[in-house]
C-alpha positions, 0 to 999 in steps of 0.5 A: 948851622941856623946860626952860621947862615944868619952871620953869613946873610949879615956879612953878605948884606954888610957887604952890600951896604959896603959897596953901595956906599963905596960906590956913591962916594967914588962916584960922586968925585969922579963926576963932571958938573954936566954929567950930575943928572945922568950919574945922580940917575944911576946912583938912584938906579944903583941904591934902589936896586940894592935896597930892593934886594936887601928888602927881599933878603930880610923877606926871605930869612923870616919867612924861613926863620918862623918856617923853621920854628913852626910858629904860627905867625901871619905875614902883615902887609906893612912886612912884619910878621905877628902872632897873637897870644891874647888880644886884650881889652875891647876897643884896641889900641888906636893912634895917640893913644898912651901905651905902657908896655913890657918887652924884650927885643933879640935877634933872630940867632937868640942874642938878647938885645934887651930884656923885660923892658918896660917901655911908654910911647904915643902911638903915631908918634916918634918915640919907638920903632915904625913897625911896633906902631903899626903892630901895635895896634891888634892889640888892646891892654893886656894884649900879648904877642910876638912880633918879627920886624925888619930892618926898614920898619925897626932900627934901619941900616945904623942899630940903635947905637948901643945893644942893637946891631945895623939891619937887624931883623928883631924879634919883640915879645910884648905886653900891653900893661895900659892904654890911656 
């Protein structure tokens, strides 16, 4: 039954990403020059609102997602949940800073996007997802956790256009080999 409502909130969100963007294109030619302000005003109007909502979706499918799970996660404001398994070494992971690291990336309905992958990148910088940039940083070498991203803080609205689907939400499990 878990698995049938998270393909029926990704089929309601796809829906919605649908709309929005059929929307905008019909909208924008069937608009005169003068009246550009007023529609740009509601086409903004219109796409915050859906984005709003399909923030708050993601929001709620974690929250019931490791509610169900009985994990022991925390809600960070950056709007991830984390769970700490070991911190690691003294001092934590700080920006600019060189992170070899093992992972595995699935989504919430247990589909594997990848598995014991071993993964470098410059905190701060643009070689990974924002939300592990951020998480990143509880963690010192040797550190181990679990991490849930949205999809605004992992691969967006396209995937990564190979293994990870559009407005995935993402569950990493990570393993901080060094820090230099």
């Amino acid at each position: 039954m878990d698995i049938v409502n998270i393909r029926e909130n990704k089929s309601v969100m796809r829906n919605m990403l649908v709309y929005a963007v059929f929307f905008l294109l019909a909208t924008a030619c069937n608009h005169s020059a003068g009246d550009s302000d007023q529609v740009n005003h509601i086409d903004k109007n219109r796409l915050l609102n859906i984005n709003r909502y399909l923030v708050n979706r993601d929001m709620d499918v974690m929250r019931h997602f490791v509610k169900r799970k009985s994990w022991r996660m925390s809600f960070a404001g950056d709007g991830y949940y984390y769970e700490l398994f070991n911190e690691g070494e003294q001092p934590k992971i700080t920006d600019k800073q060189q992170i070899t690291y093992d992972c595995s990336i699935a989504l919430l309905d247990g589909t594997s996007c990848y598995e014991d992958t071993s993964k470098n990148f410059v905190v701060g910088g643009s070689e990974e997802i924002y939300g592990l940039h951020r998480a990143i940083k509880f963690l010192g070498k040797g550190g181990k956790a679990r991490f849930i991203f949205p999809p605004h803080l992992a691969y967006g609205v396209p995937g990564d256009f190979d293994k990870i689907p559009p407005r995935a939400i993402l569950l990493y499990n990570v393993h901080v080999r060094e820090v230099k």
